[in-house]
N, C-alpha and C positions, 0 to 999 in steps of 0.2 A: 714309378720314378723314372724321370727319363736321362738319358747319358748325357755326361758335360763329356765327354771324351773326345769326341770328334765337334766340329762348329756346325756341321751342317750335315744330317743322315738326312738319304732319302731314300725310301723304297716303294717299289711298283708293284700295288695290290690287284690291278684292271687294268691292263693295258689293249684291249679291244675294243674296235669301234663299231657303232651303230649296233651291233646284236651283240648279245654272248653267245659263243661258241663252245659248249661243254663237250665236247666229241673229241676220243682218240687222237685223231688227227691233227688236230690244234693245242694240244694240251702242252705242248714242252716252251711255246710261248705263252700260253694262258688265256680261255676264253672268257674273261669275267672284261665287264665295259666299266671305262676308264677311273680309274682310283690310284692317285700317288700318294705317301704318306712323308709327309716333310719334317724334321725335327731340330727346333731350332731357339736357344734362347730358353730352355723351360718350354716353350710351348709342342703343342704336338698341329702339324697344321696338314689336314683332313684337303687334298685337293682335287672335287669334283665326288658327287656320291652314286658310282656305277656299282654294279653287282659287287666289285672287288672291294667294296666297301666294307662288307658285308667281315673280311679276312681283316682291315685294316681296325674296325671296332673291335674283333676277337683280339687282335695282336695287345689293341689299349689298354682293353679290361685285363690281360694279364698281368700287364704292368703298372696296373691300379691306380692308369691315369685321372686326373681330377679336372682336368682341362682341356678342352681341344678348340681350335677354331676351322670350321670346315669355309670352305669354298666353291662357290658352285659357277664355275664359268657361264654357265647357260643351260637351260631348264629341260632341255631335249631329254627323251626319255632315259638313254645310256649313259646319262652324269647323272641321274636322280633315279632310277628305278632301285637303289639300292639303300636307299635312304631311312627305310622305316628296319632295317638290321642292324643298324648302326646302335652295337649293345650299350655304349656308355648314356645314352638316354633313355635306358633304364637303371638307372641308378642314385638315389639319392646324394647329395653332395657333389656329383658333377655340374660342372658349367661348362657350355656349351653357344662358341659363337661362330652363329650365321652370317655369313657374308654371299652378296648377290647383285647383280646389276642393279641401277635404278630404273633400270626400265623391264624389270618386273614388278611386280608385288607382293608383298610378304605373305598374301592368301593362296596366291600361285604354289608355294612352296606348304605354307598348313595344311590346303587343300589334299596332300597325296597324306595325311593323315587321317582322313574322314571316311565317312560312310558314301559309297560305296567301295571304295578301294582297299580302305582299312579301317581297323574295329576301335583302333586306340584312338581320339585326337590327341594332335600335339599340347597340348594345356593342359593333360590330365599326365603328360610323363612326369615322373620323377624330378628328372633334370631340370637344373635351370637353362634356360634355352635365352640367349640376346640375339636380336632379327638388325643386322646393321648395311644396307644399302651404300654401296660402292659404285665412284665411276673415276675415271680418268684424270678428276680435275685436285684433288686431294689425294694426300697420300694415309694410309691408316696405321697404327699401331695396335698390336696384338702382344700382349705383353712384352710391350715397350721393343718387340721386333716391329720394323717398320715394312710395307707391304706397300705397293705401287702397281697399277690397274694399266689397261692399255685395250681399246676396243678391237675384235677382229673381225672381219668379212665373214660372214655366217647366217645363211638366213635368222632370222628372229634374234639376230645379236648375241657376241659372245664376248668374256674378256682373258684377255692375257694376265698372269700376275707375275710379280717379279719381286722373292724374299729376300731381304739383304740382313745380313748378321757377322760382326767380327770382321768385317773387313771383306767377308763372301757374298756371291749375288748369285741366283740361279735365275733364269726366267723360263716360265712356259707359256707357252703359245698355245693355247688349246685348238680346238675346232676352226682353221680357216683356209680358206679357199685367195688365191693369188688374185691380184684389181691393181689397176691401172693408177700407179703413182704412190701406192701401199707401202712396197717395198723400202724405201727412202726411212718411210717412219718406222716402219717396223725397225731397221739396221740401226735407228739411232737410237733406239729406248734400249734393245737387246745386247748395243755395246757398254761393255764393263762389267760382262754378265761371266763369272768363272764357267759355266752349265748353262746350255740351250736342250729345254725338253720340248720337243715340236709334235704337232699332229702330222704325218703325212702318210694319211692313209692309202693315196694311188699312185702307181708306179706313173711314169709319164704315158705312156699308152694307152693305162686307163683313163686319167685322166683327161687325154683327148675327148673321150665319147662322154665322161661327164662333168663336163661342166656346168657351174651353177649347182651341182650339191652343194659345196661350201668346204670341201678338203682342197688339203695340197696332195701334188706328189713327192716323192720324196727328195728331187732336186732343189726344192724352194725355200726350203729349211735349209739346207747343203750352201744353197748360194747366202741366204740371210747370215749365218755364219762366220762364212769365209770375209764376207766385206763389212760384221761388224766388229771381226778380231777376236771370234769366241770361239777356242781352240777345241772345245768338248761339246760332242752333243748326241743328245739320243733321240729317236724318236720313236713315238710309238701310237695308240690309236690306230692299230693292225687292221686292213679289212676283215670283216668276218670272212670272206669267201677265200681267205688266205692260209691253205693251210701249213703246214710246219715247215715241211717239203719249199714249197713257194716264197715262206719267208727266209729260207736258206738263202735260195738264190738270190733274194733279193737283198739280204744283207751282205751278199758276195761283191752285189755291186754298188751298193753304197759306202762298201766301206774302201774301193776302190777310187770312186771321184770323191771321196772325202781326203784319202791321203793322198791324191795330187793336188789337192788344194792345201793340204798339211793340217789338217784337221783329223782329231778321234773320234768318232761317230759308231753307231753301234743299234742294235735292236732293241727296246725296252723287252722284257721278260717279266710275266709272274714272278715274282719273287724276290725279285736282284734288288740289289741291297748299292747305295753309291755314297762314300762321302765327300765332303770336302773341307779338306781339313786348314 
């Protein structure tokens, strides 16, 4: 059963990028790759299915959800490596929708249920499972909460989503890297957004030396913000090579050029729990 008490929970199941990081050192932000859990409307909305997915299906079956609709921004391994843990698709009487670019295809996604990677196919789970292809040009309804798409700079293509419910709007940004004339579109889809969840895996230093991964650093998200009027924002998609220690620092100084630009910003966490009420 999920809360009507707040208009919009969200919580950070995966917030690491490209590996999971299970070691000491990383553990007080969390090495599980990327998994936010959004709840909004009755629905429970599953976004991106990394390792920390794996926490966010435990969390559902507690609460003997019956419905969820996941989201897969983009097919890279640390949004889907998590995908075949996701306990409510073993369960009879759940229902279960897929949402994914159209420029994958729906076997791309069955495929990590088969032989040789896995024993189960997806046709023989329990669940009912809907396969619904998304892009940019239409907007979707997921029990009657409406969801709106936005492409990002990513090798092999990724997308943004953006939940609105009650009057609230969160958008995230998943996996993208900074491009010449981007920015403009991105500030105006992101404006009227209460919540900015952003990837910005490298600090700018790193980011110097790589360019053309497809991340930000953590200024790019900072400025998208500040000039689309969106006062909150978190980021996360942590590099793995970042450990607890490094993410201090580096949340020292983001939350530094966030509040001279009068912005809240902050590090997603394992765990942390955000509403909007």
């Amino acid at each position: 059963m999920l809360s009507f008490l707040v208009m919009i929970s969200i919580r950070f199941f995966g917030v690491r990028g490209s590996y999971p990081t299970p070691y000491p050192a990383h553990l007080r932000y969390g090495g599980n790759t990327s998994c936010i859990l959004i709840e909004a409307g009755g629905e429970a909305f599953v976004i991106d299915a990394g390792t920390g997915i794996s926490k966010a299906g435990a969390f559902l079956e507690r609460r003997k959800c019956r419905r969820a609709t996941i989201f897969l921004s983009h097919l890279h391994v640390d949004h889907i490596a998590g995908l075949p843990s996701f306990l409510p698709f073993y369960r009879k009487g759940v229902y279960i929708r897929m949402l994914f670019s159209k420029r994958c295809a729906r076997e791309d996604i069955t495929r990590i249920f088969s032989p040789p990677y896995f024993p189960i196919s997806m046709d023989k789970l329990p669940s009912k499972i809907e396969f619904t292809p998304v892009d940019d040009q239409r907007e979707v309804r997921s029990n009657g909460v409406p969801l709106s798409f936005i492409p990002l700079n990513h090798p092999n293509g990724a997308l943004g989503i953006k939940i609105r419910y009650e009057g609230r709007e969160v958008a995230i940004l998943s996996d993208n890297e900074p491009s010449a004339g981007e920015m403009e579109r991105l500030i105006r889809w992101v404006s009227g957004a209460n919540l900015l969840i952003a990837e910005a895996q490298y600090t700018p230093a790193e980011y110097r030396k790589k360019r053309g991964f497809g991340h930000s650093p953590f200024t790019y998200p900072i400025e998208i913000a500040f000039y689309a009027g969106v006062k909150r924002l978190i980021l996360t998609h942590h590099d793995f090579l970042h450990s607890d220690k490094v993410l201090d620092k580096i949340s020292q100084r983001i939350v530094r050029l966030a509040t001279q630009k009068g912005l809240a910003c902050r590090l997603a966490r394992e765990g942390m729990k955000v509403t909007l009420r």
